[in-house]
C-alpha positions in Angstrom: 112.3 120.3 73.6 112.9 116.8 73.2 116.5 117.0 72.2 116.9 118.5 76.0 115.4 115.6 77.3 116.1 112.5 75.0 119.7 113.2 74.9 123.1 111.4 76.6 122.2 112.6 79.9 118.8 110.9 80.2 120.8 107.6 79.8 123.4 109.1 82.1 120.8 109.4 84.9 119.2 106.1 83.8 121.9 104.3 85.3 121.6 106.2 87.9 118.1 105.9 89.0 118.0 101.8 88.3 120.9 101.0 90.3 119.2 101.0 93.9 116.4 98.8 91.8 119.0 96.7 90.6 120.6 96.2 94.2 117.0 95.8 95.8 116.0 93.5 93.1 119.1 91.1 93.5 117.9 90.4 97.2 114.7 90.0 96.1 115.0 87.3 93.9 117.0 85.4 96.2 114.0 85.0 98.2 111.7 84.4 95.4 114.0 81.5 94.5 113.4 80.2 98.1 109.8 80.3 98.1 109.5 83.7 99.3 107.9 86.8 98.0 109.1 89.6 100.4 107.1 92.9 99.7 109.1 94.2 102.7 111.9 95.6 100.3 110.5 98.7 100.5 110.9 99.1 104.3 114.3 97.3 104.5 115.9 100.2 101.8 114.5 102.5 103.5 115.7 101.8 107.0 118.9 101.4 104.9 118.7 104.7 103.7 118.5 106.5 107.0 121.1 104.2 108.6 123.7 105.1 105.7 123.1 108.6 106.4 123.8 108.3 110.4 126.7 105.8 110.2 128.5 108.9 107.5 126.9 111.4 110.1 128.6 110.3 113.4 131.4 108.4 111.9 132.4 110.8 109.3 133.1 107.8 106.9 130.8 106.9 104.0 132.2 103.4 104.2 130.7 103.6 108.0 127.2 104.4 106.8 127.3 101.0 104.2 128.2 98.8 107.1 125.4 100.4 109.4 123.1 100.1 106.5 124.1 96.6 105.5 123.7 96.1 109.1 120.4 97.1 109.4 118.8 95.2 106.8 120.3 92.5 108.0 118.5 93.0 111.1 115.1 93.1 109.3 116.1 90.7 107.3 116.1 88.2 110.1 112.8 89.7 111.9 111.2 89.0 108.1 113.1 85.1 108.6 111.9 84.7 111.8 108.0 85.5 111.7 107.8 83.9 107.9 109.8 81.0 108.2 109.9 80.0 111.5 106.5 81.4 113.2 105.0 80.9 109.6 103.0 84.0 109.7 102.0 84.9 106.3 104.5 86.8 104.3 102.3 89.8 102.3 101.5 90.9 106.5 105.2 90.5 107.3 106.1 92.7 105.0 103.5 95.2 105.1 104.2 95.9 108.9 108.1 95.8 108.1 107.5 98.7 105.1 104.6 100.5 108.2 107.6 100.1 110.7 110.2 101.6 108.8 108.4 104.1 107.8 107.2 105.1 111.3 110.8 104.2 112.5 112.3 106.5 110.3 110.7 109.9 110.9 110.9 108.9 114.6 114.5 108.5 114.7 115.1 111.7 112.4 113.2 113.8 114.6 115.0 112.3 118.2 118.3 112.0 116.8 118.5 115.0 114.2 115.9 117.2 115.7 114.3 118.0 111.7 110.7 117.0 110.3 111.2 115.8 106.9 114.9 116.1 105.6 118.1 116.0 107.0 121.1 117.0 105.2 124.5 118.4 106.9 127.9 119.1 105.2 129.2 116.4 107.8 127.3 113.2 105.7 130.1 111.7 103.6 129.2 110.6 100.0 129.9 107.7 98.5 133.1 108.4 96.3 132.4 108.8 92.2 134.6 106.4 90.1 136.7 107.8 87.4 138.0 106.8 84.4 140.5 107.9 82.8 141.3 105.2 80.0 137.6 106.3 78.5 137.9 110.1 78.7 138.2 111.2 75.2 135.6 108.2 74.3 132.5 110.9 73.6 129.4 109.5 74.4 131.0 106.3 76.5 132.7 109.4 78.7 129.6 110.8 79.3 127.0 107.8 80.4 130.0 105.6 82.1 132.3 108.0 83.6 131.3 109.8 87.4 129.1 107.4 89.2 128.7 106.7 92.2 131.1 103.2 93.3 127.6 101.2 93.9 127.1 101.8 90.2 129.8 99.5 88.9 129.5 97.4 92.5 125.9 96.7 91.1 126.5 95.5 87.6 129.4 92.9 89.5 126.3 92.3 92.1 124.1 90.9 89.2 127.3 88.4 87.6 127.8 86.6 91.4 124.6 86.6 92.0 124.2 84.6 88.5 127.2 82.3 89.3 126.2 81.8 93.0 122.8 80.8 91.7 123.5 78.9 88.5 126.7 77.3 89.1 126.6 76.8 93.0 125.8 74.4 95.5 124.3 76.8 97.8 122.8 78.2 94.4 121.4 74.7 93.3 120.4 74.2 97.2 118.4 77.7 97.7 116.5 77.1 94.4 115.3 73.7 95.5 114.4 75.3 99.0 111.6 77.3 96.8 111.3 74.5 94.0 111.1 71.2 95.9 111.7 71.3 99.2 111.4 67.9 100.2 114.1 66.5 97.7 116.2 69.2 99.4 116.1 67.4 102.7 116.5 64.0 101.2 120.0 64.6 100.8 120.3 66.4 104.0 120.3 69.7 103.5 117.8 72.1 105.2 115.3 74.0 103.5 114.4 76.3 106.2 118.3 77.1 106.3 118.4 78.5 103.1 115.3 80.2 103.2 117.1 81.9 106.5 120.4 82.6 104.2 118.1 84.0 101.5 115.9 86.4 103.8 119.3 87.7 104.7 121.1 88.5 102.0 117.8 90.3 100.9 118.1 92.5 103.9 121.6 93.1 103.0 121.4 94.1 99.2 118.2 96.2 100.5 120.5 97.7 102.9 123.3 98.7 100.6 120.6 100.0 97.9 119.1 102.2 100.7 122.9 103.5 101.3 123.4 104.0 97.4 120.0 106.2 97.4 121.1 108.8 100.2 124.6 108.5 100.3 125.1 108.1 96.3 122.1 109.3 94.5 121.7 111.6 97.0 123.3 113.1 100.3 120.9 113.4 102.6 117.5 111.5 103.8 114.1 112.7 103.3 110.9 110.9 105.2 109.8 108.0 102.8 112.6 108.3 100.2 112.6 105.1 98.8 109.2 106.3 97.5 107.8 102.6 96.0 111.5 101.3 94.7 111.0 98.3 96.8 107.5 97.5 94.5 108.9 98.4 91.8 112.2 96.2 92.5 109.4 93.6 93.1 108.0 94.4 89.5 111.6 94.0 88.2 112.0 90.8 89.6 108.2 89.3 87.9 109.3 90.8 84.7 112.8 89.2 84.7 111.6 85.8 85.7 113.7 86.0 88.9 116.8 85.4 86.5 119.7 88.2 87.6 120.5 89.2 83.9 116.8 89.6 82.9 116.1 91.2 85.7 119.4 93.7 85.9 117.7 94.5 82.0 113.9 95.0 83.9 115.8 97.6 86.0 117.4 99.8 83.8 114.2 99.7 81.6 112.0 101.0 85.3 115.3 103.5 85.2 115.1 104.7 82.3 111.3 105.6 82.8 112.3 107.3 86.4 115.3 109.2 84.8 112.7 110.1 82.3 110.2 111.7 84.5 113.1 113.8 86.1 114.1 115.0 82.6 110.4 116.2 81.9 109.7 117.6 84.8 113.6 120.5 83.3 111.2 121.5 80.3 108.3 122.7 82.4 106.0 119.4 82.6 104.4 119.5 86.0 105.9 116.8 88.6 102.5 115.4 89.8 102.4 114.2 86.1 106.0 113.0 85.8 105.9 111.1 89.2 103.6 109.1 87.8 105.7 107.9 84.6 107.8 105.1 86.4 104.6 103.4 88.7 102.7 103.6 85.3 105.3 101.8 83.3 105.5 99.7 86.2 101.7 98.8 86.0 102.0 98.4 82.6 104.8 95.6 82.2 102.8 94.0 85.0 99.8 94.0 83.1 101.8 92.2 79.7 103.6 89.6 81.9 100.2 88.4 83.6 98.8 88.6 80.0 101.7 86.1 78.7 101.3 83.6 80.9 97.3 83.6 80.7 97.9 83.1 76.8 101.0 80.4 77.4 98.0 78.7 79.4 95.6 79.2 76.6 93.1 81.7 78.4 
């Protein structure tokens, strides 16, 4: 039994599973580096998610549903800019009404538009295109966990470099960190903090946007009420555990992955699913739990 699930295709679907956590997460910690912890991810990947799937629906074009995803988030992503930067409203609300809306949004929308209660799938939703190739085919194992994903996939691991480069080794970088860090030095050489907290809330909408396109036009084909199903929290929990830093954080992912591709794989040898859904939001608890540990003993508590 466990060779059938501890085997190449658990790591297969581990990249998988972590790359609409990896996509989420990159937004996310553009915001925590502004001064902003937006626990609307959740809502933003999933109005994502259900915009992917009608752009491929009505414009036969997979490339059509990533614009009117990325489009989307970036909508929300302004409405969370607007009420936590410039109305000041507190930012764990926001983004509780934003994940509330989208969720209520969502089954609205697929029941007026698509005329279903729950899913919606159609042979007329394009996929994202799987990437081949063919320099590593006789490679074994390299064949079999790199080979056949979904274009995000690789998009996502060149995601996590820029978003290091942009942050490390940028002005705009140096300028969004001190929007979160020190604010008032940020102005003292003229450049605004609120700006970049704007540019930040943003791009967060965007890279939710695309990760909601990855997870029903990628991971999936179709869209299913609620199916981002916590990956914005746990994209959060990613982000806490990698100290906001894109690397650490790309590693956080694949480890929430592996745990999610892992509950998948137990539920093939019979384990029920009301146990194996659990695996990944218990992992998640769990790392939590030893990063607020860490820093209570750094502090000497």
């Amino acid at each position: 039994m466990l060779h059938d699930v501890f085997n190449l295709t658990l790591l297969q679907n581990t990249i998988r599973t972590a790359t609409p956590l990896i996509l989420a997460a990159l937004g996310g910690l553009l915001t925590m580096h502004a001064g902003i912890l937006n626990i609307g991810m959740e809502g933003m990947i999933l109005i994502g998610a259900f915009f992917g799937v009608l752009g491929s629906y009505y414009f036969g074009s997979a490339l059509a549903g990533v614009l009117l995803a990325m489009l989307s988030g970036l909508l929300i992503g302004l409405i969370f800019g607007v009420f936590t930067i410039e109305l000041k409203s507190d930012e764990f609300i926001i983004g509780i009404a934003i994940n509330i809306f989208a969720g209520g949004l969502t089954v609205f929308l697929l029941r007026s538009i698509f005329g279903v209660k729950g899913a919606f799938s159609s042979p007329k939703i394009v996929p994202l295109p799987d990437v081949h190739f063919p320099i590593i085919d006789k490679l074994g194992f390299l064949d079999v966990i790199f080979n056949n994903h979904s274009v995000f996939i690789y998009i996502s691991w060149i995601l996590v470099i820029c978003v290091y480069i942009f942050l490390y080794k940028t002005p705009y970088g140096y300028w969004m960190r001190g929007a979160g860090e020190h604010p008032e030095c940020l102005e003292t050489v003229g450049v605004s903090p609120k700006r970049m907290k704007y540019i930040s809330s943003l791009l967060c909408g965007i890279f939710c946007g695309i990760a909601g396109a990855h997870l029903s036009l990628g991971y999936l084909t179709l869209f299913t009420e609620n199916m981002s199903a916590g990956r914005g929290f746990i994209a959060l929990a990613a982000i806490i555990f990698g100290a906001s830093n894109p690397i650490k954080t790309f590693g956080a992912a694949l480890l929430f992955g592996f745990f999610d591709a892992l509950g998948i794989r137990l539920q093939g040898v019979g384990i029920a699913s009301q146990f194996t859904q659990m695996i990944p939001y218990l992992a998640t608890i769990f790392v939590l739990f030893i990063v607020a540990k860490g820093k209570l003993n750094r502090k000497g508590i």
